[in-house]
C-alpha positions as CSV (number, residue, x, y, z in Angstrom):
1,X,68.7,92.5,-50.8
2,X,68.1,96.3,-49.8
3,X,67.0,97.0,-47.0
4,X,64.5,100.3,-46.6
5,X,66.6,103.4,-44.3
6,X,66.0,104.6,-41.1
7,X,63.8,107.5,-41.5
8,X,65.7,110.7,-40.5
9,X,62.8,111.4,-38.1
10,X,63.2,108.8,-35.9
11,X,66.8,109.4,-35.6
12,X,66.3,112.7,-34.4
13,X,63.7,112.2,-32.7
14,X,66.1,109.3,-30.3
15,X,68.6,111.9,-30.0
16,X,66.2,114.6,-28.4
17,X,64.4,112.3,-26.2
18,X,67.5,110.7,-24.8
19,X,69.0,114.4,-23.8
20,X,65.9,115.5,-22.8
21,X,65.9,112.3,-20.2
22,X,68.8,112.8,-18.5
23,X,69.0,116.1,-18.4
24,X,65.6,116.0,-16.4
25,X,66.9,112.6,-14.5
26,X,69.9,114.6,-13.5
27,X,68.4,117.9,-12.8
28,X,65.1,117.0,-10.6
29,X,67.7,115.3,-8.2
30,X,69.8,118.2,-7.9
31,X,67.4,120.6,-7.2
32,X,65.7,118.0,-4.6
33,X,69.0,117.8,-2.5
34,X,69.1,122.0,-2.2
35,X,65.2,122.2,-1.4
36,X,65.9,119.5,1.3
37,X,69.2,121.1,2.6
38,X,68.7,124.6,2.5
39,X,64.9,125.4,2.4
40,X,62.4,123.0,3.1
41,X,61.4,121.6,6.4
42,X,60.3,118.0,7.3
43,X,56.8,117.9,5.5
44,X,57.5,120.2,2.7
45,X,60.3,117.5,2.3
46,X,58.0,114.7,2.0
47,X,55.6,116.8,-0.5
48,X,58.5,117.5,-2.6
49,X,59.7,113.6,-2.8
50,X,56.2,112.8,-3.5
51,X,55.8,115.6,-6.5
52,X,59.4,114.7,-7.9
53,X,58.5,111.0,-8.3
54,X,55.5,111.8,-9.8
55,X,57.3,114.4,-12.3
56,X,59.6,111.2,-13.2
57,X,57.0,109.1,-13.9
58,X,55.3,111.6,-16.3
59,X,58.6,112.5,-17.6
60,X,59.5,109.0,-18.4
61,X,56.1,107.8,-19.7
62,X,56.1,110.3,-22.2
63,X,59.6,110.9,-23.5
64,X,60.7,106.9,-23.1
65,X,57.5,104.7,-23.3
66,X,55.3,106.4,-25.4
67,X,58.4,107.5,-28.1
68,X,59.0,103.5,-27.7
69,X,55.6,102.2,-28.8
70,X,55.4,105.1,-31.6
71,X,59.0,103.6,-33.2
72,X,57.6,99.9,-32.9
73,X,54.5,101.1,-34.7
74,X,57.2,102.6,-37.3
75,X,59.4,99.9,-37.3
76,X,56.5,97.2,-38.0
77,X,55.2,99.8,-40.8
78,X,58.5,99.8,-42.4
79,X,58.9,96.2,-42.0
80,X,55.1,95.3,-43.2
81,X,56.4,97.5,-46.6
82,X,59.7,95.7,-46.7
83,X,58.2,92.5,-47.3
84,X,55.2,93.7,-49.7
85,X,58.7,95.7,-51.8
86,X,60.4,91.7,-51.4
87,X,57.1,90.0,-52.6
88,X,56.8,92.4,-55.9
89,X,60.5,91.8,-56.1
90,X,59.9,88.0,-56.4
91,X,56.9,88.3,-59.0
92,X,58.9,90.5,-61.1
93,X,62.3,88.1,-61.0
94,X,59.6,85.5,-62.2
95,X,57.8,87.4,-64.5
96,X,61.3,88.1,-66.6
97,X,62.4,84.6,-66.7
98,X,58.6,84.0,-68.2
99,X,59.9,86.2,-70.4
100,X,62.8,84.6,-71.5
101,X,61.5,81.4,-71.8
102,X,58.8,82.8,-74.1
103,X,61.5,84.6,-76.5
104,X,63.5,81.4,-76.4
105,X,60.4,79.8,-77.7
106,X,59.8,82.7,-80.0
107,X,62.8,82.1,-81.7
108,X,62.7,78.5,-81.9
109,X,59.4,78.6,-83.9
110,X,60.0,81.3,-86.7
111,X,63.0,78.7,-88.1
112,X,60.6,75.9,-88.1
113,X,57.9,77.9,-90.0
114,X,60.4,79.0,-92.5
115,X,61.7,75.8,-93.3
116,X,58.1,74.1,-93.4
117,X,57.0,76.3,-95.9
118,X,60.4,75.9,-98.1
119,X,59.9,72.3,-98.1
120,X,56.4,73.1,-99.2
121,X,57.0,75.4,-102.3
122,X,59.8,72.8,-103.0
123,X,57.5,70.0,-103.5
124,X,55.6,72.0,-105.6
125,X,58.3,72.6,-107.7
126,X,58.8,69.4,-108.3
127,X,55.5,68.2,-108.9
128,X,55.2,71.3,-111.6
129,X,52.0,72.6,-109.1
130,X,53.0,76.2,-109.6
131,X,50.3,78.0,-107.7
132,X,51.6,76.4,-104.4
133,X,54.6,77.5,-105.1
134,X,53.9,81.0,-105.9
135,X,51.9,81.4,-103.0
136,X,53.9,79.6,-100.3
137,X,56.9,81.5,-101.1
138,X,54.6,84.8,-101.0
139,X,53.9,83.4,-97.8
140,X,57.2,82.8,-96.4
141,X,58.4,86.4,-97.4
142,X,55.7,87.8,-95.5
143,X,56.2,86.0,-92.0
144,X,60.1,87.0,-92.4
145,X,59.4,90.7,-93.1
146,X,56.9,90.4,-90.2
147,X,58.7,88.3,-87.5
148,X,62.4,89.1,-88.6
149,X,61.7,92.9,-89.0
150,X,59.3,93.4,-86.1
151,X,59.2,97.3,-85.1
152,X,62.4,98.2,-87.7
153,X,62.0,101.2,-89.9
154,X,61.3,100.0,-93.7
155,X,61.3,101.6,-97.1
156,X,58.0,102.5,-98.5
157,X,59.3,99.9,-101.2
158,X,59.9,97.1,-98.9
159,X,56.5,97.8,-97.2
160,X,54.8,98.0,-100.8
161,X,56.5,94.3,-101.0
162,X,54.8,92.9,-98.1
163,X,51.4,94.2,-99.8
164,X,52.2,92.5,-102.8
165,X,52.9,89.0,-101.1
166,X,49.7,89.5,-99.4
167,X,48.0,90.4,-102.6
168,X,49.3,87.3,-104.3
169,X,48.0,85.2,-101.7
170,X,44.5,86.9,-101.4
171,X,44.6,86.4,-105.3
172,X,44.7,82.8,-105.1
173,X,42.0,82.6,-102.1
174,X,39.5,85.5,-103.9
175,X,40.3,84.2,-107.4
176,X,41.5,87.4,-108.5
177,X,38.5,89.2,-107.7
178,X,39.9,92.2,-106.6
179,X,42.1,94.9,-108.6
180,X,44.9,96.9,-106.9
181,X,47.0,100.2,-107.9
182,X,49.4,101.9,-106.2
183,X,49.2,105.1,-107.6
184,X,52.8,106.5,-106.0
185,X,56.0,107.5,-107.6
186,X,59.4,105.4,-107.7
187,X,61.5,108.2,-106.2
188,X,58.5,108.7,-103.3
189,X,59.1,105.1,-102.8
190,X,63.1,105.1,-101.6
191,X,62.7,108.9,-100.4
192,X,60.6,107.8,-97.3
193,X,60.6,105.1,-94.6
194,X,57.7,103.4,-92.2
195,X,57.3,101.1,-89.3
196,X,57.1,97.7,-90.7
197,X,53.6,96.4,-91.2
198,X,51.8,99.5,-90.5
199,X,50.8,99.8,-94.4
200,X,50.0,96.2,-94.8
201,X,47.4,95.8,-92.4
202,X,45.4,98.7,-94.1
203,X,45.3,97.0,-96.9
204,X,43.8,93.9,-95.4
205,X,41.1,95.6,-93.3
206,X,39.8,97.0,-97.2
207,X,39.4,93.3,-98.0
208,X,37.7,91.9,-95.3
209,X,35.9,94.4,-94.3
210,X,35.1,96.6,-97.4
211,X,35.8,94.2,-100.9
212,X,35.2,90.8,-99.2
213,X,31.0,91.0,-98.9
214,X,31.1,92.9,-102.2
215,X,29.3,91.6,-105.3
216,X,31.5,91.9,-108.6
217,X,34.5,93.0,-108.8
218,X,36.7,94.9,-106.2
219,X,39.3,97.6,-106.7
220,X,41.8,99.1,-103.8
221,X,44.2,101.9,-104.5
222,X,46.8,103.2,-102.7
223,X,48.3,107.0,-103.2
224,X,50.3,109.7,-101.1
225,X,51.8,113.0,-100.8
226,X,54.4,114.3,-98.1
227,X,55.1,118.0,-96.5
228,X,58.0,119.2,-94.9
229,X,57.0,117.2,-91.8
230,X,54.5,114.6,-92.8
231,X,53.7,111.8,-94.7
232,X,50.3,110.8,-95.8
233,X,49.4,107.3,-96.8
234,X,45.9,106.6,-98.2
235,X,43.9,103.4,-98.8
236,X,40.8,103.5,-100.1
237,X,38.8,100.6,-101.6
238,X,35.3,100.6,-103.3
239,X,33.6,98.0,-100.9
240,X,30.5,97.9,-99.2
241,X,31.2,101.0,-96.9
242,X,30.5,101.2,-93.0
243,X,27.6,102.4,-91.8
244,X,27.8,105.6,-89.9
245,X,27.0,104.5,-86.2
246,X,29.9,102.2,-87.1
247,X,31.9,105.1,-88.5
248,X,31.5,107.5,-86.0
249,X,32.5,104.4,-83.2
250,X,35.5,103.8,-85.1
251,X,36.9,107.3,-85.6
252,X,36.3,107.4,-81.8
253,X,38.2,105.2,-80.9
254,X,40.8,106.1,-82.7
255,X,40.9,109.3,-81.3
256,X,40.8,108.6,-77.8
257,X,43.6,105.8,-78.3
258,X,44.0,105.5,-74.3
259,X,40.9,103.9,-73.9
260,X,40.7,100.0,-74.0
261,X,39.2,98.2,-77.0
262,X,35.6,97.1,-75.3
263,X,33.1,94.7,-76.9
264,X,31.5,97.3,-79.1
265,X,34.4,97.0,-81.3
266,X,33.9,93.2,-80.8
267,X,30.9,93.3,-81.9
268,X,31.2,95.6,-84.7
269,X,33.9,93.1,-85.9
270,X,35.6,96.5,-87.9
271,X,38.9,97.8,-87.1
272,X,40.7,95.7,-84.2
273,X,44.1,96.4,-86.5
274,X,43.7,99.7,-87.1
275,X,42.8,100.7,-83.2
276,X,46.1,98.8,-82.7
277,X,48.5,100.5,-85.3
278,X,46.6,103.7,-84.9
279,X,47.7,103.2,-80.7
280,X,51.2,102.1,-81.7
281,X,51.7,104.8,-84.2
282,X,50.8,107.7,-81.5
283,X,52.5,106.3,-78.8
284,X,55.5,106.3,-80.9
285,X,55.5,110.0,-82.6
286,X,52.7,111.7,-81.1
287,X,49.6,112.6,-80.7
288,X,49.0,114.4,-84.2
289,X,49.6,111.2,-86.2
290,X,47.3,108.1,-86.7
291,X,45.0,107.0,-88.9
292,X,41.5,108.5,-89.6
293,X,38.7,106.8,-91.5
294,X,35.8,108.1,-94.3
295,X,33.2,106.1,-95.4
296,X,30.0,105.9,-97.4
297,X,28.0,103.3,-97.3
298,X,27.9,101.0,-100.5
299,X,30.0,103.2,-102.0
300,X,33.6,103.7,-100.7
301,X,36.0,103.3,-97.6
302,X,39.0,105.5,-97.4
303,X,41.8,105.0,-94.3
304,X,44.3,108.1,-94.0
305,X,47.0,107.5,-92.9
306,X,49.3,109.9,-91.0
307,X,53.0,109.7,-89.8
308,X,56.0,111.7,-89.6
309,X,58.4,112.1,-92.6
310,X,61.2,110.6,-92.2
311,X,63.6,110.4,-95.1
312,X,65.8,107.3,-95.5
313,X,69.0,109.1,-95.2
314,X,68.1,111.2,-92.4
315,X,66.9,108.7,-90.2
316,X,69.9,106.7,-90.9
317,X,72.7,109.6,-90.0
318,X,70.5,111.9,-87.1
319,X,67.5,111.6,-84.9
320,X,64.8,113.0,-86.5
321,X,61.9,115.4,-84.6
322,X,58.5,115.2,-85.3
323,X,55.8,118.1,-85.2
């Protein structure tokens, strides 16, 4: 393992201090000999042994023992620091095979899913039961699209797919309570592309929050429209609304994406998701996408969302900039 340098300081700083040393251990000697041959007499002699000892001892103490305990001070620092560097080394070394071991398990489970809910539909096949069918294979497209594409570019069209296989299934559970239209061209559909699930999710925060608690029928429609540099998705559903404490929270929240989701938005039980795909989304292309929300009460909910347009060719052939 690595071991942390010698500071350059302390290198130096062993070079001066030896020089200085014997240059006074050999000079103080020297000039003590010619005092005592040439000038001094007897007591001045003794004075002058007495004055060059002490001079020594003053010399030594502070260019040998004190530069000595200041470089063991040093030396324990650096070691101290060594061993907290060795100790974060360790946890990290442990941490990634945690890792590892997780994605190994990851892997395992998506396989078993899959083939659970073939056996399922196939079942239902045979026993003519058509419903399971229907709504198991729904089920087993979506979980692909989500755990086989995870954080891949899609289509527009292949993200409209995963909103229909949810759709189908929420059919079955609501019986087809709720209306849907998508309200966007064929072309607009191949033109553009999207993170996987970012659409999807949308569309299921309108249903549980906005058309689920709604008496009578429900209706969610989807449309868009794209500039030179963006591409705006909107969901907007006729539910019960969100009241405008709640509103205001939300559209917070989403704004100041750094912050951690707290138990207000626990409480509120509204907009986990979007705080999530609204975080990923700006992390990802910037701070002047996301998803912004409009509401009133009993009437309407309408989520906006905003990303970057990227066109299916371009993306595929160049990296593509975002404003």
């Amino acid at each position: 393992m690595k071991r942390l340098p010698r500071p350059r300081f302390f290198r130096k700083l062993n070079s001066i201090t030896l020089m200085v040393v014997l240059g006074l251990n050999i000079a103080l000697p020297i000039i003590l000999y010619v005092l005592i041959h040439h000038v001094l007499q007897f007591r001045s002699i003794l004075l002058v042994l007495l004055l060059t000892v002490v001079i020594l001892g003053i010399i030594n103490y502070f260019y040998i023992i004190v530069p000595f305990f200041i470089l063991e001070k040093a030396f324990l620092e650096m070691e101290q620091i060594q061993k907290e560097n060795d100790t974060q080394i360790k946890l990290a070394e442990s941490r990634t095979q945690t890792t590892e071991l997780y994605a190994l398990q990851t892997q395992i489970s998506p396989h078993f899913l899959y083939n659970t809910l073939d056996s399922i539909r196939g079942l239902a096949l045979i026993h003519n039961v058509k419903e399971i069918s229907t709504m198991t294979e729904a089920l087993s497209r979506l979980f692909r699209s989500m755990i086989a594409k995870e954080g891949q570019m899609l289509s527009l069209r292949e993200e409209f797919e995963n909103i229909n296989h949810y759709l189908t299934i929420q059919d079955f559970r609501f019986n087809q309570r709720f209306d849907y239209e998508n309200v966007i061209s064929e072309q607009f559909l191949n033109q553009y592309q999207i993170p996987n699930m970012t659409l999807q999710p949308i569309v299921e925060n309108a249903i549980m929050h906005g058309l689920e608690k709604k008496l009578g029928r429900g209706k969610i429609t989807i449309t868009g429209y794209a500039t030179e540099k963006r591409l705006v998705l909107k969901v907007t559903d006729n539910g019960v609304g969100i009241e405008k404490d709640k509103l205001d929270y939300l559209n917070e929240k989403l704004r100041n994406y750094h912050s951690p989701i707290q138990r207000e938005a626990m409480r509120y039980h509204l907009g986990i998701a979007l705080l999530n795909i609204n975080k990923q989304i700006k992390l990802k292309f910037g701070e002047q996408y996301g998803i912004y929300i409009s509401s009133t009460q009993n009437i309407y909910t309408a989520t906006e969302l905003v990303l970057p347009a990227i066109l299916i060719a371009a993306n595929a052939g160049q990296e593509n900039r975002y404003e």
